[in-house]
N, C-alpha and C positions, 0 to 999 in steps of 0.2 A: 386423779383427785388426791390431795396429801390427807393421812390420815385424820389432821388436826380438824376437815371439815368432818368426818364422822366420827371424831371424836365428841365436838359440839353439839350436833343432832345428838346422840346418844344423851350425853350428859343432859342438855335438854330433856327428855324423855327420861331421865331420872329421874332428877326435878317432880316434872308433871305426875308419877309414880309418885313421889313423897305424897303430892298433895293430894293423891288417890287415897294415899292409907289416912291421911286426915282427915279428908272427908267421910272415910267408912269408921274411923273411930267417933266423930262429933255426930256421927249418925243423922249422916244429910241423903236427900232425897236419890231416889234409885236413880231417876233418868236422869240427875243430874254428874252420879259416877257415874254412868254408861256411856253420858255422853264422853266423858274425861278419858276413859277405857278405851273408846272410840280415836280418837284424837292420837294416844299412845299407839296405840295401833298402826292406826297411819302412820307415823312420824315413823317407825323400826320395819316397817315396808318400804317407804322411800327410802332408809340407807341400804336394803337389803340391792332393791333397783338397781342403787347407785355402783353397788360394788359390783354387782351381777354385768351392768354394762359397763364396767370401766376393766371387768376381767375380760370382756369379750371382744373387747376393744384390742386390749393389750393382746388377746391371742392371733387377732388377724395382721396385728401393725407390727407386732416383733413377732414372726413366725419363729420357731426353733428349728437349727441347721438339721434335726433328724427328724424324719417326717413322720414317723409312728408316735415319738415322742409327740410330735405336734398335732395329728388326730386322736390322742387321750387326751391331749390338755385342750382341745378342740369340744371335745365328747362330755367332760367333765362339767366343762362351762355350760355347756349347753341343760346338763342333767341338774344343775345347778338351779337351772329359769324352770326345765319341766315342775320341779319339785313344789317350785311355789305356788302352781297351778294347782 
């Protein structure tokens, strides 16, 4: 995936942050920022996905000619997925 698609998700999720701090400044309803909070949430878990499987992609489809090299970058990826769990 080229950066520019997680560049937009992100920037999106700016955005939706601004209008978090608006809503908590005009002093609007709880469940309706939790819901917004909610949403942010999601949206920086799906890029987190996104790069998680698109590194682990790249480790199996371009293996590296030294294979120690290529079970850290194997191990790393994978510590990468444990961690969001």
């Amino acid at each position: 995936m080229t950066n520019s698609k997680y560049i937009t998700r992100l920037k999106r999720s700016e955005g939706q942050l601004r209008g978090i701090q608006k809503m908590i400044e005009e002093d609007r309803d709880c469940a309706d920022i939790i819901t917004q909070l909610t949403a942010v949430r999601s949206s920086v878990e799906r890029v987190i996905e996104m790069m998680i499987t698109e590194n682990l992609t790249a480790c199996i489809n371009q293996p590296l000619e030294d294979p120690e090299a290529q079970k850290e970058r194997l191990e790393k990826a994978v510590q990468y997925l444990i961690k969001r769990k």
